[in-house]
FIMAR-347763 format. One record per residue (C-alpha): x, z, y; residue in three letters. Coordinates in steps of 0.5 Angstrom, whole numbers, padded with zeros to 4 digits, m for minus. Each point is the difference from the previous one (the first is absolute). Last residue first. Example, Ala and Ser with C-alpha at 12.3 -4.5 7.8 and 13.67 -1.06 7.14 Angstrom:
<pts>
east:0027&up:0014&north:m0002&residu:SER
east:m0002&up:0002&north:m0007&residu:ALA
</pts>
This chain:
<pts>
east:0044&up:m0050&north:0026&residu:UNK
east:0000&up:0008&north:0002&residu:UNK
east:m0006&up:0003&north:m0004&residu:UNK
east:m0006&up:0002&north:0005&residu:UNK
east:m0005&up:m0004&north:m0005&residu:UNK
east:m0005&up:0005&north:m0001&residu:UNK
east:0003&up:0007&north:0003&residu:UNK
east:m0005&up:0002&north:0006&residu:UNK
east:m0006&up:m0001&north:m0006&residu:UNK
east:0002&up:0006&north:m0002&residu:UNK
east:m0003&up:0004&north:0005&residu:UNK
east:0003&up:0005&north:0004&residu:UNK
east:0007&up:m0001&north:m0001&residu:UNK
east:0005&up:0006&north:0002&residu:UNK
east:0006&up:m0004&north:m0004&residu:UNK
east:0000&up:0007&north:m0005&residu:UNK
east:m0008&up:0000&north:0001&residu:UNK
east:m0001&up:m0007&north:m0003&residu:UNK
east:0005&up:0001&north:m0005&residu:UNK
east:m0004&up:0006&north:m0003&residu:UNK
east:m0006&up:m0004&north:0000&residu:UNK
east:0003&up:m0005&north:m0004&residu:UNK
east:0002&up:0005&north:m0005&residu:UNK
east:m0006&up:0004&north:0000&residu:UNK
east:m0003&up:m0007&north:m0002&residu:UNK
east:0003&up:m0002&north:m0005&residu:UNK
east:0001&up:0006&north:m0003&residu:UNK
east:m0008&up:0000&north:0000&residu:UNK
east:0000&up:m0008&north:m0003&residu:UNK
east:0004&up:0003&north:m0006&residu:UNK
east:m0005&up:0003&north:m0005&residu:UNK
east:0000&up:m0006&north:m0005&residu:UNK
east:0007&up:0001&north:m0001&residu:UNK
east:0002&up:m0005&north:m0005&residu:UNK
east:m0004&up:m0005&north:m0001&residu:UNK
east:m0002&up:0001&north:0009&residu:UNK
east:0007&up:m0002&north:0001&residu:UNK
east:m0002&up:m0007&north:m0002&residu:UNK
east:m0005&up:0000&north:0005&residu:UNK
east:0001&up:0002&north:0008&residu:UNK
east:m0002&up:m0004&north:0005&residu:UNK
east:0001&up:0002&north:0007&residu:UNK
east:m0003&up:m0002&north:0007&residu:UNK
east:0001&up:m0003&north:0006&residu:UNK
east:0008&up:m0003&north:m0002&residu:UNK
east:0005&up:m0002&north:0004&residu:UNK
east:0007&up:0001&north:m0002&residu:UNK
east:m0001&up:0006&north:0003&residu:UNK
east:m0007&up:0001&north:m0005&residu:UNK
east:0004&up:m0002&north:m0005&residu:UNK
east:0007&up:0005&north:m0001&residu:UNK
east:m0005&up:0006&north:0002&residu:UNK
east:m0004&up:m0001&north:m0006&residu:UNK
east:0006&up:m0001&north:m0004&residu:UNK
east:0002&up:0008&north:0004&residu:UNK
east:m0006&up:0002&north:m0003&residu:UNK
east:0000&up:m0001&north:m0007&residu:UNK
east:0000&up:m0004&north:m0005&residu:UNK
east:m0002&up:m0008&north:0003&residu:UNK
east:0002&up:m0005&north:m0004&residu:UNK
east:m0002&up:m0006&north:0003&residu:UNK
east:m0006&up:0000&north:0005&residu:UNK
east:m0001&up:0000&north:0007&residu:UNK
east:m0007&up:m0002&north:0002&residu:UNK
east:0001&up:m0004&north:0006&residu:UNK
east:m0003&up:m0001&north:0007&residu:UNK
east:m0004&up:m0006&north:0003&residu:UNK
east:0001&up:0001&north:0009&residu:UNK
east:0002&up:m0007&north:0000&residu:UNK
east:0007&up:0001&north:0003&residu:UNK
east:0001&up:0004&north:m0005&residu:UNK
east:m0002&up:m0005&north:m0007&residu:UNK
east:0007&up:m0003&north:0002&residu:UNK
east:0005&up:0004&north:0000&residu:UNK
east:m0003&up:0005&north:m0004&residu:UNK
east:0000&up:m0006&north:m0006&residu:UNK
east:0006&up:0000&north:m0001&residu:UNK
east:0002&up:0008&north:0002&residu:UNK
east:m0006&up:0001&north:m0006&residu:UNK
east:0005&up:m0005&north:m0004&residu:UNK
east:0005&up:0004&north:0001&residu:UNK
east:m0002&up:0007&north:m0002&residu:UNK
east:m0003&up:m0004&north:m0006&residu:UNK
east:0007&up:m0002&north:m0003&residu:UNK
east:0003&up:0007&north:0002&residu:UNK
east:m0006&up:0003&north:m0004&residu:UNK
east:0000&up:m0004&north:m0006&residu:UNK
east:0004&up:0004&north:m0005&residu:UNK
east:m0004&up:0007&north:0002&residu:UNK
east:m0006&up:m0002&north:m0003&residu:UNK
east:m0003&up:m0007&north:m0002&residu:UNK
east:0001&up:m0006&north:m0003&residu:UNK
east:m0005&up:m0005&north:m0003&residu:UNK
east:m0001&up:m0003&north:m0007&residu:UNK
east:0004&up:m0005&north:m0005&residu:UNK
east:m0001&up:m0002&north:m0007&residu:UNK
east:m0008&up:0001&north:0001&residu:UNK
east:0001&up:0005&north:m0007&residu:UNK
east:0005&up:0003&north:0004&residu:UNK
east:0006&up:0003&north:m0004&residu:UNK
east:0003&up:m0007&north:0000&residu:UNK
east:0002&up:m0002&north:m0006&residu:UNK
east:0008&up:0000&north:m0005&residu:UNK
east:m0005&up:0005&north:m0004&residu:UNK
east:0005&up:0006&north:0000&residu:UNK
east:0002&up:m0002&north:0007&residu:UNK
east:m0005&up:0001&north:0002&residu:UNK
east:0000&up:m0004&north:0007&residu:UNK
east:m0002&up:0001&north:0008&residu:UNK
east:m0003&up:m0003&north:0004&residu:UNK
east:m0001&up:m0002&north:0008&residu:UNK
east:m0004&up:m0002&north:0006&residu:UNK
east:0000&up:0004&north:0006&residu:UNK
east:m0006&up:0005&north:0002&residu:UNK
east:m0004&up:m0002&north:0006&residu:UNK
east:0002&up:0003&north:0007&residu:UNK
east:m0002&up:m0001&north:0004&residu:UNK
east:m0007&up:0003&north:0002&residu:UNK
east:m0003&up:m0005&north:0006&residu:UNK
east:m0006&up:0001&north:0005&residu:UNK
east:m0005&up:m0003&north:0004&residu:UNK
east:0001&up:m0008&north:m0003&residu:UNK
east:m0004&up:m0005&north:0004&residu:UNK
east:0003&up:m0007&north:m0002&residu:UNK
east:0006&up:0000&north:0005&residu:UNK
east:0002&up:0007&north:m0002&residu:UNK
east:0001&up:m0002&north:m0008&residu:UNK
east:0005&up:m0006&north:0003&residu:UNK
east:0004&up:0005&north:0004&residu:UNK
east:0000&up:0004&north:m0006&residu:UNK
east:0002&up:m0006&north:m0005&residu:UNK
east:0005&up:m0002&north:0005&residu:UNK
east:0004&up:0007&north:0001&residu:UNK
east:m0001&up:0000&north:m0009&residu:UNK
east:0005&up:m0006&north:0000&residu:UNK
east:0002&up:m0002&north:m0007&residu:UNK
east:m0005&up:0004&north:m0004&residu:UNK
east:m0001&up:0005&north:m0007&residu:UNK
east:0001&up:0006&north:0006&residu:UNK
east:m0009&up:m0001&north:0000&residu:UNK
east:m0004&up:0002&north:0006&residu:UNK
east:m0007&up:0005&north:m0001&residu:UNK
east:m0004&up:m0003&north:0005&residu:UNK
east:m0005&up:0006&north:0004&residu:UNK
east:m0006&up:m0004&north:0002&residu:UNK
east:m0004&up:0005&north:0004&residu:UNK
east:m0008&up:m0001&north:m0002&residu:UNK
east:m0004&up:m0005&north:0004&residu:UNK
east:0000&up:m0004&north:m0007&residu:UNK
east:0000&up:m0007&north:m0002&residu:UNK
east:0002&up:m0004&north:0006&residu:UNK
east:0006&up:0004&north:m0001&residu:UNK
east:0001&up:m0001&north:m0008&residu:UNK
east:0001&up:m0008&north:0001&residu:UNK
east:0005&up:0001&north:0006&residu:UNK
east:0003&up:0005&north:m0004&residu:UNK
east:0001&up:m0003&north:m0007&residu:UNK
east:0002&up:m0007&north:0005&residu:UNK
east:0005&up:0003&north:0003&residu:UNK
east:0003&up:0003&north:m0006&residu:UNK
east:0000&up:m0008&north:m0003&residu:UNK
east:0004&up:m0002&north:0006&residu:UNK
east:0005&up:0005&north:m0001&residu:UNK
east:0001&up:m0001&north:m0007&residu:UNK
east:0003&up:0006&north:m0004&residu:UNK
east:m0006&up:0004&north:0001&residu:UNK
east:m0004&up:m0005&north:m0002&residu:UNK
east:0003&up:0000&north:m0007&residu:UNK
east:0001&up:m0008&north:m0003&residu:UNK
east:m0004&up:0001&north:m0007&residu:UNK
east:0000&up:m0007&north:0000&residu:UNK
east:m0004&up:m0001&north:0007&residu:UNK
east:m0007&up:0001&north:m0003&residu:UNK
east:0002&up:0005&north:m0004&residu:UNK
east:0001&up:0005&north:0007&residu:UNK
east:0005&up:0005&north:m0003&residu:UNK
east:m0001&up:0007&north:0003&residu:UNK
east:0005&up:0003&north:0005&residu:UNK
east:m0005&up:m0001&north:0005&residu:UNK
east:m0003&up:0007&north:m0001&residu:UNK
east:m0004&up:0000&north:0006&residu:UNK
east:m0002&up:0007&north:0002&residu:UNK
east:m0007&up:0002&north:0003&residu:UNK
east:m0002&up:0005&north:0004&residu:UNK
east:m0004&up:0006&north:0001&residu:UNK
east:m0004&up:m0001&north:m0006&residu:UNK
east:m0008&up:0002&north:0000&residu:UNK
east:m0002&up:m0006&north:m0003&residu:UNK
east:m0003&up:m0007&north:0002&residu:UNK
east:0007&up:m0003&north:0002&residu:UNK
east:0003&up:0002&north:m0007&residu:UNK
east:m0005&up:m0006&north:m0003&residu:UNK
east:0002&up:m0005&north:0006&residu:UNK
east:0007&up:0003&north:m0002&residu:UNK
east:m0001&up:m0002&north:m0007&residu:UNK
east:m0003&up:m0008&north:0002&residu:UNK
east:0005&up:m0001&north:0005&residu:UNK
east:0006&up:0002&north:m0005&residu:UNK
east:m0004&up:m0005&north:m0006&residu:UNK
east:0000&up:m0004&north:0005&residu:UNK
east:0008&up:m0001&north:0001&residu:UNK
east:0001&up:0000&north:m0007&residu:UNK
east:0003&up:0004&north:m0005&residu:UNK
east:m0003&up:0006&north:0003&residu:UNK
east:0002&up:0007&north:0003&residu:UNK
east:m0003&up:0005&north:0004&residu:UNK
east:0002&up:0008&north:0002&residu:UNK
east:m0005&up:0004&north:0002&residu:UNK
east:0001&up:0005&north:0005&residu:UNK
east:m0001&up:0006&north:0000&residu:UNK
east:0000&up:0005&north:0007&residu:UNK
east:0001&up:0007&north:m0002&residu:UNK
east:m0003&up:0007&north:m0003&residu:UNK
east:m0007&up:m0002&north:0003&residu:UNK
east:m0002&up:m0006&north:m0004&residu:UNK
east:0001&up:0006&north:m0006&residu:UNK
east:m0001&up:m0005&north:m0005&residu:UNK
east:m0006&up:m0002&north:m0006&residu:UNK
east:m0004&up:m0004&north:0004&residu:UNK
east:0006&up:m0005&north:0001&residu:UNK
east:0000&up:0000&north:m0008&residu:UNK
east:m0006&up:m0003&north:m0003&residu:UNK
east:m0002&up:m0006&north:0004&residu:UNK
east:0006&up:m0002&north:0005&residu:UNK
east:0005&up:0000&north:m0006&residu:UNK
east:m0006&up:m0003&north:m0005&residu:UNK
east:0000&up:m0006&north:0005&residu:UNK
east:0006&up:0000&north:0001&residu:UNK
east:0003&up:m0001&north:m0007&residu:UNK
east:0001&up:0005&north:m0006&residu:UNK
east:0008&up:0000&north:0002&residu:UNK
east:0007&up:m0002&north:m0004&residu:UNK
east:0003&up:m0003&north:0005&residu:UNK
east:0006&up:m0003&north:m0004&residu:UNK
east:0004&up:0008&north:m0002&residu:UNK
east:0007&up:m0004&north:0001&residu:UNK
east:0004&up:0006&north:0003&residu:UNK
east:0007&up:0002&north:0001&residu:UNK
east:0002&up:0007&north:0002&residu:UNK
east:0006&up:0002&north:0005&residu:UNK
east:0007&up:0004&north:0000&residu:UNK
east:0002&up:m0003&north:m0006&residu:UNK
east:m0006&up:m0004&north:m0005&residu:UNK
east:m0006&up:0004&north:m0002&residu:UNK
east:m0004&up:m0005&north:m0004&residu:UNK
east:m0008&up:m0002&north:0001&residu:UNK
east:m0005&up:m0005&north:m0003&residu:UNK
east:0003&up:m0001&north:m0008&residu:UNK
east:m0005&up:m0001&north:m0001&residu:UNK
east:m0004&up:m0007&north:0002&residu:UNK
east:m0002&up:m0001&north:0006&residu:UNK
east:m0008&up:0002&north:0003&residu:UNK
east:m0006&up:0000&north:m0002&residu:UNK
east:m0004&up:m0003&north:0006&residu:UNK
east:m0007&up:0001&north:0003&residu:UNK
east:m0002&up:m0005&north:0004&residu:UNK
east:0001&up:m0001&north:0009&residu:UNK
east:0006&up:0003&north:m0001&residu:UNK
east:0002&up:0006&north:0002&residu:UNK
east:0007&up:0004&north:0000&residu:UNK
east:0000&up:0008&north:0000&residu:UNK
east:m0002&up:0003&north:0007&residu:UNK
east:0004&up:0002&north:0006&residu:UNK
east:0000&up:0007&north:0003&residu:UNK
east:0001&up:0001&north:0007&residu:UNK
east:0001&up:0006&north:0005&residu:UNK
east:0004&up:0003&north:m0006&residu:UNK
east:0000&up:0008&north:m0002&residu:UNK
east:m0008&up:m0001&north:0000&residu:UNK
east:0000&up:m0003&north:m0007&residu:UNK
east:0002&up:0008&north:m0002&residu:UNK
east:0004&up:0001&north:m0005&residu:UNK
east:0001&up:0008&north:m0002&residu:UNK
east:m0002&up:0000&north:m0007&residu:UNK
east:0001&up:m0007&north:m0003&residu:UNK
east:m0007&up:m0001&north:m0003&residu:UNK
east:m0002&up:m0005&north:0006&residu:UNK
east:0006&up:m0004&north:m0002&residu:UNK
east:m0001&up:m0007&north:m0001&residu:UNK
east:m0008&up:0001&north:0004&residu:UNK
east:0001&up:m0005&north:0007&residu:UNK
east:m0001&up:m0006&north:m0005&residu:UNK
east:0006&up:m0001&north:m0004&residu:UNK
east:0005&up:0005&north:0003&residu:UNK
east:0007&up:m0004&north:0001&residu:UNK
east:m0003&up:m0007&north:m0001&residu:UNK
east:m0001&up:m0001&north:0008&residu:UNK
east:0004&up:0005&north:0003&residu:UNK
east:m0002&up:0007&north:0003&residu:UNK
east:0002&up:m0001&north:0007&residu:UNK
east:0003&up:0006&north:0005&residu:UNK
east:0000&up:0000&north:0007&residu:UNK
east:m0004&up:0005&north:0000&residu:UNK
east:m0007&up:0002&north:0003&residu:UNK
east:m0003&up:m0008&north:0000&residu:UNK
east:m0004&up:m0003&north:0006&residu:UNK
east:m0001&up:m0007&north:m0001&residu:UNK
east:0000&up:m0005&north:0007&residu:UNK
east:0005&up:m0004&north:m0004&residu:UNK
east:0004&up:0007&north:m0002&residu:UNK
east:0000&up:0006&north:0003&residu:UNK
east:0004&up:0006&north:0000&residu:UNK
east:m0001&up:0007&north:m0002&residu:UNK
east:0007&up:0003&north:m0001&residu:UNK
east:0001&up:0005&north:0005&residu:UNK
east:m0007&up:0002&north:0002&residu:UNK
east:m0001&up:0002&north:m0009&residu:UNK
east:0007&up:0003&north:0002&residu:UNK
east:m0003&up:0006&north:0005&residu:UNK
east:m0006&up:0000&north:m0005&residu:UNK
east:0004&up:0002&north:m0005&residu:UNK
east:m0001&up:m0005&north:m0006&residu:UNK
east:m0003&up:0002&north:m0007&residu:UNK
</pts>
């Protein structure tokens, strides 16, 4: 539980959206706003936001096992958007959360740019706060080319998802790509509200017993600490451009404690997402947060807004 005087330090704001941290709970990281419940001592209220699990416009069973492997100072991840769908999603589980604890925010995927629009029109007709674009999904019309990886098909999902909601459009940018500055630039063009960068990285690892990838997808998404210099960066990337627009960013890659935390909101950061740390200690929002707000008072900051984007560069 947040003491007043940091509750007034660490409130922020993210595209006209009030959140209470600037602690995100990511996509994936606590299925749909019930993961960990039944950890004593969580609390969805220890982040201004939580994000939930992938959707597709129908239910998906997902990858093959194996989904997950811990690898060194990180964790990969082929879970393949295993979901009910998001009629069922907005149907039987919205009504089941706390709406009062936090902001959620759903989270859209699709294989092809109308069924991106038809999910958001779904979500726009619900009591969610916002909606993400997961953008680094396949579209099978182009190949299997990911969006996220195209600048002009990321402006495009967002353009399309724009003229579908009047819900914040959050653009959850992939690393997988050439020119993530460009990309952002492209996103902001055609109507995007907000970014989160960054998505995982794409790697594998192998048993050596079976001469196969561990994963039964053969490759799978990077996460934790291995990749926060690779998204401290690529959030500075896109700061430099979605700034001079007023279109923040959600940072995120590998975020353990507060002084990752800190580390993204100077490289330019409104908000943070916290994700894989969560696998491993689910009660890490609340040291977070303390430490955030300890800094703040150590720099005599009033409010943490003052430190977003205040790195020298």
């Amino acid at each position: 539980m947040l003491t007043s005087s940091d509750a007034q330090l660490l409130r922020t704001e993210l595209c006209g959206l009030v959140l209470k941290t600037p602690l995100v709970l990511l996509s994936g990281c606590v299925g749909f706003g019930q993961e960990y419940t039944r950890v004593a001592g969580f609390s969805n209220a220890d982040a201004g936001m939580l994000v939930l699990k992938g959707t597709t416009l129908e239910p998906r069973l997902g990858n093959p096992l194996h989904r997950l492997a811990e690898t060194p100072a990180g964790m990969l991840n082929a879970i393949g958007l295993q979901n009910p769908g998001a009629r069922a999603v907005v149907r039987d589980i919205l009504p089941r959360l706390d709406l009062s604890e936090t902001l959620f925010v759903a989270n859209v995927s699709g294989a092809t740019i109308e069924e991106y629009v038809e999910v958001t029109r779904i979500f726009d007709d619900s009591p969610v706060a916002a909606i993400e674009l997961n953008i680094s999904c396949p579209n099978v019309k182009a190949g299997g080319v990911q969006f996220g990886n195209d600048p002009d098909m990321s402006a495009r999902v967002v353009a399309a998802c724009r003229a579908a909601t009047g819900k914040p459009l959050i653009t959850k940018l992939s690393p997988n790509q050439t020119d993530i500055a460009e990309n952002a630039r492209r996103c902001v063009e055609a109507g995007t509200d907000a970014f989160a960068a960054i998505n995982t990285v794409q790697g594998m690892a192998v048993d050596l017993d079976r001469r196969q990838p561990v994963l039964g997808n053969r490759q799978g998404g990077l996460s934790g600490p291995a990749i926060k210099p690779i998204a401290l960066l690529k959030v500075r990337q896109v700061y430099e451009v979605a700034a001079p627009h007023g279109v923040p960013i959600i940072g995120q890659g590998g975020v353990n404690s507060a002084q990752d935390a800190l580390e993204f909101l100077l490289a330019g950061a409104s908000a943070v997402g916290v994700g894989t740390a969560l696998f491993y200690d689910p009660l890490i929002c609340s040291a977070i947060n303390a430490g955030i707000a300890q800094y703040l008072r150590s720099q005599s900051l009033d409010n943490v807004r003052e430190l977003v984007g205040q790195m020298s560069w």
